[in-house]
C-alpha positions as CSV (number, residue, x, y, z in Angstrom):
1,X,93.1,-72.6,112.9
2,X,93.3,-69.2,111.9
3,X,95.1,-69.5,109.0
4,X,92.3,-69.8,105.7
5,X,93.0,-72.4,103.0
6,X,90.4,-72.1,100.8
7,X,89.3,-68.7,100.3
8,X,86.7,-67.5,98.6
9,X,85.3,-64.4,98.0
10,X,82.3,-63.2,96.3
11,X,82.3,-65.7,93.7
12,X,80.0,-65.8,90.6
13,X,79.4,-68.1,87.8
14,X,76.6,-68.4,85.4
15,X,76.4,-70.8,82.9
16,X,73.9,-69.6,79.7
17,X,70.7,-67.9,82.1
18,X,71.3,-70.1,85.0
19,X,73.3,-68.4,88.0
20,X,75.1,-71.4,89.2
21,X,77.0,-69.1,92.4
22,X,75.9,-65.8,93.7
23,X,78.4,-63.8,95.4
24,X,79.4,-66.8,97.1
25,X,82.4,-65.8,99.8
26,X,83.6,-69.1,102.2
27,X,86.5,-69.4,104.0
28,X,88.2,-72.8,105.2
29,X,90.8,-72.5,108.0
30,X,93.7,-75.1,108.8
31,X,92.5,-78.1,110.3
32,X,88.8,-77.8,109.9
33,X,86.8,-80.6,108.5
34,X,84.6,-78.7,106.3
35,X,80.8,-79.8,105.3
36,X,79.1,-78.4,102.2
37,X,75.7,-79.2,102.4
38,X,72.7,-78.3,100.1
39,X,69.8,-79.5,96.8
40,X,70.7,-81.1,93.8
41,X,71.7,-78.5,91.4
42,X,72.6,-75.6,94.7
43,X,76.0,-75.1,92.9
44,X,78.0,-77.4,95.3
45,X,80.1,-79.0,92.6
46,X,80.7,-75.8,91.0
47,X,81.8,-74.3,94.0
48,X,84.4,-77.4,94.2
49,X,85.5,-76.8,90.5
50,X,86.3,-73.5,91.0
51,X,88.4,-74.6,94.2
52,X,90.4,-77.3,92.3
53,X,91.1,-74.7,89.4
54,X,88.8,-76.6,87.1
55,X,86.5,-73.3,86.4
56,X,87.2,-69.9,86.3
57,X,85.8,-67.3,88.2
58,X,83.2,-64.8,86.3
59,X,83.4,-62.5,89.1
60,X,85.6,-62.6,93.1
61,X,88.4,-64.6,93.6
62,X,89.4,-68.0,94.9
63,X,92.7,-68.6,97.1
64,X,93.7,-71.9,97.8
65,X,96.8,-71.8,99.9
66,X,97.0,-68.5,98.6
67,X,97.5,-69.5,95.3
68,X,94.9,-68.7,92.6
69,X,94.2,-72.6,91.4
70,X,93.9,-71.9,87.8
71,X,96.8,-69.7,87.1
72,X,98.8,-72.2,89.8
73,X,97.3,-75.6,89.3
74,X,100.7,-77.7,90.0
75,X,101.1,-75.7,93.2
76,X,97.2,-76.0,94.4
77,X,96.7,-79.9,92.7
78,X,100.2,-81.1,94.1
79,X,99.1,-80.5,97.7
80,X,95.8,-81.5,97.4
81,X,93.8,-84.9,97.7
82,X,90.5,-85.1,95.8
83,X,87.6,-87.6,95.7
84,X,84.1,-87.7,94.0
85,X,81.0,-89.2,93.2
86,X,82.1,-90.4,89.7
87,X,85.3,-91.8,91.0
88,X,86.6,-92.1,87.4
89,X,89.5,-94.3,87.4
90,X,91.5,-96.5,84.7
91,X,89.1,-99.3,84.6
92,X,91.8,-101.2,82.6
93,X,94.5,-100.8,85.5
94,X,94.8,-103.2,88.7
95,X,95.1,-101.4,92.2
96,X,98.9,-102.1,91.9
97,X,99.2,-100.5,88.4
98,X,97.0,-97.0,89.4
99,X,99.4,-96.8,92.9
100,X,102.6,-97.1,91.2
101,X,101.4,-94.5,88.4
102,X,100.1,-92.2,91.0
103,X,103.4,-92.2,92.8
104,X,105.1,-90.2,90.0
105,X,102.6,-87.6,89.8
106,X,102.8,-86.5,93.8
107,X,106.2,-85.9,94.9
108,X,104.8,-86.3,98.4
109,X,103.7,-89.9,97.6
110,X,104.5,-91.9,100.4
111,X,104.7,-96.1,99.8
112,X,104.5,-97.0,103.3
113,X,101.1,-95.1,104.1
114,X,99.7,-96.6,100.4
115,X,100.3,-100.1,101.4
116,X,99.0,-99.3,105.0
117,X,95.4,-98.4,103.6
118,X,95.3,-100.9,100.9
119,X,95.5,-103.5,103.8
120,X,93.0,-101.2,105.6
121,X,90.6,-100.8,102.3
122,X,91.3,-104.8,101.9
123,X,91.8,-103.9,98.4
124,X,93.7,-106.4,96.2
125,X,96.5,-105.3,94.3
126,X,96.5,-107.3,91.1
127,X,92.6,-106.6,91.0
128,X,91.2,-104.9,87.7
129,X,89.7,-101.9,89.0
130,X,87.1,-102.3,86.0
131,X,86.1,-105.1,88.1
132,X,85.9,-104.0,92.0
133,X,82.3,-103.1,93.5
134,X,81.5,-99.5,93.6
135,X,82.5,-99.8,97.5
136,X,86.2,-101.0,96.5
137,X,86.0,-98.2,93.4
138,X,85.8,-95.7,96.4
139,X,88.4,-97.2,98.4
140,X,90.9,-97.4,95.7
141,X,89.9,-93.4,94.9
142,X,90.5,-92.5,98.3
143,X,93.7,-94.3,98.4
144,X,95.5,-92.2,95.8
145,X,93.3,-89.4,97.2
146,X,95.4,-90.1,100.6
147,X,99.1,-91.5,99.6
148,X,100.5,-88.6,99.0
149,X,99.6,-86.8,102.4
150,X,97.5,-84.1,101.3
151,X,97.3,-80.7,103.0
152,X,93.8,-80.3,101.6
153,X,91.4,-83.4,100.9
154,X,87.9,-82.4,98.9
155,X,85.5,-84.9,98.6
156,X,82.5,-83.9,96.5
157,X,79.7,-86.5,98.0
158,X,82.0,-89.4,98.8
159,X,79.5,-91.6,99.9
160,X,76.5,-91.0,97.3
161,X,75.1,-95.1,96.7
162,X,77.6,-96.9,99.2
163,X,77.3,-99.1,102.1
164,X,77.3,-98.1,105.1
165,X,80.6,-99.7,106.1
166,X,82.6,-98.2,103.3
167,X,80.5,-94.5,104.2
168,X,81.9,-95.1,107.6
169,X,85.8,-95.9,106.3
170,X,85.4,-92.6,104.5
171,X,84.2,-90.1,106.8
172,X,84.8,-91.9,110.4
173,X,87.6,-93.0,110.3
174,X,89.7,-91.2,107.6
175,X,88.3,-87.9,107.7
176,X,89.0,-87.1,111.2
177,X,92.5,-88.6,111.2
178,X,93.7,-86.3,108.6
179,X,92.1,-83.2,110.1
180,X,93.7,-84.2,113.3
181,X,97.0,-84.1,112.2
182,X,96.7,-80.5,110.8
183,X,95.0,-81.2,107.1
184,X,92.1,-79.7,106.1
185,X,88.8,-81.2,105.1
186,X,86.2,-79.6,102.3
187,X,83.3,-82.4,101.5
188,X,80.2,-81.9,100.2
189,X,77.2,-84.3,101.5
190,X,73.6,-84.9,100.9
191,X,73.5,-87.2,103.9
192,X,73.4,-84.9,106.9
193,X,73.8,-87.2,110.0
194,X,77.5,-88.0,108.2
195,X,77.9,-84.0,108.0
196,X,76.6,-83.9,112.1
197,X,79.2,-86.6,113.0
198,X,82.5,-85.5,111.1
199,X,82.2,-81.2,110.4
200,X,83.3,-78.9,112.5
201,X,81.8,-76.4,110.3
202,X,78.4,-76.2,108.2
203,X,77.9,-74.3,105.5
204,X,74.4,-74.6,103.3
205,X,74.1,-73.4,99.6
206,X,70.9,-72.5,97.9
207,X,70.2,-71.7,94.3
208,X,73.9,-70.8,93.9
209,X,73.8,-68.7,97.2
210,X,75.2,-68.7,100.7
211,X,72.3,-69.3,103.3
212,X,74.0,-70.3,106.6
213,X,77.3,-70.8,107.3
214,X,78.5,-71.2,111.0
215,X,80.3,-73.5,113.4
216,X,78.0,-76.9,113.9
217,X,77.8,-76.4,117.7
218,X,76.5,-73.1,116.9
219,X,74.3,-74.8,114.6
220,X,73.4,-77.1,116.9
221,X,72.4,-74.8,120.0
222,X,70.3,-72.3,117.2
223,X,68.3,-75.7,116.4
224,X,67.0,-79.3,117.4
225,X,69.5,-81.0,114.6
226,X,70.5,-80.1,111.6
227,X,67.7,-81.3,109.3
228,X,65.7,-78.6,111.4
229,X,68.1,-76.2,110.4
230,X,68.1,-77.2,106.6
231,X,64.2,-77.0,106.6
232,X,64.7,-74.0,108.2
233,X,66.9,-72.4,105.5
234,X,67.0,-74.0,102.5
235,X,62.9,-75.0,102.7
236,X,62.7,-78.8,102.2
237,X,63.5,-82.0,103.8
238,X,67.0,-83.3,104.0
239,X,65.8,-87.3,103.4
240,X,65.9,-87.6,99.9
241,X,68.2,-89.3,97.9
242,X,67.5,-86.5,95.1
243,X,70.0,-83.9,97.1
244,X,72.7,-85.8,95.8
């Protein structure tokens, strides 16, 4: 797990007077499943954007497979599933439709593995996604997310509003299965006790800046649990929904 495939070093961004990252430098090996934790507003979506190529950096660098994302975004996007809150699809497609128009964009796409998690997400395919539950929304997200056999899966706050049973498809069950055969893992959470069960590492942002990062059993032995730890470092409670 040596290898990095996300790396990021001293990254800045500022948008108007607000410094949204502050010399921000993370690294992501091979294989690691990844947890991003901090507030509302900490800068762990723009950290993300700048990952997927979707912002450029003011200042530092970001590698991602090597590749700088937004000079290279076929080369960084192509290998690389993503997933988040807004989980914006075609609201006028059925789950059928969105597979079969995923499949030409990821040369990787693989029919066999699509099918295998539609019967695991129970999702049906002549369903209009405009008119699945939020719960199915994020299944049928994760599935194009996952079809292809990404080397890199980035979930920014997966489970923000749903169940627990769909919470616990995302980050039990599918999580750990791809980082077990190799893939790597970058999410971002506001609910900790998912980040304690899945991540093998922890790192907590803070008003755009870097204020733990370390192996969870590090974590773990430093402090009690990891709320303790976010109290400890970031200053607040981890409980409320407003961390989102």
């Amino acid at each position: 797990m040596s290898e990095s495939v996300i790396h990021v070093t001293d990254l800045a961004r500022r948008f108007g007077a607000t410094t949204a990252l502050d010399s921000v430098t993370v690294s992501v090996p091979r294989g690691a499943v990844y947890g991003l934790v901090g507030p509302n507003g900490a800068g762990k979506t723009t950290l993300i954007k700048h990952v997927l190529g979707l912002l450029r950096a003011e200042a530092g660098s970001v590698r991602v497979f090597g590749l700088d994302p937004v000079a290279d975004p076929v080369g960084v996007l192509s290998r690389t599933g993503y997933l988040s809150e807004e989980n914006d699809l075609p609201g006028w497609m059925t789950v059928g439709e969105l597979a079969r128009y995923s499949r030409a964009l990821y040369a990787g796409w693989d029919d066999t593995y699509a099918e295998e998690l539609r019967q695991i997400f129970a999702l049906d395919p002549a369903a209009k996604i405009k008119t699945l539950s939020k719960g199915q929304k994020a299944r049928t997200g994760l599935l194009v997310a996952l079809a292809h056999r990404p080397e890199l899966l980035v979930l920014d706050e997966p489970s923000s509003g749903l169940d627990p049973i769909v919470r616990r498809d995302i980050l039990a069950a599918v999580i750990r299965t791809i980082a077990h055969e190799g893939r790597t893992v970058l999410f971002s959470s506001h609910l900790l006790d998912e980040v304690e069960q899945v991540a093998d590492h922890v790192t907590m942002i803070r008003a755009g800046r870097i204020v733990l990062s370390a192996p969870l059993e590090d974590i773990k032995r430093s402090y009690r649990t990891l709320d303790d730890a976010f109290l400890a470092h970031v200053g607040s409670a981890a409980s409320s929904e407003a961390m989102a």
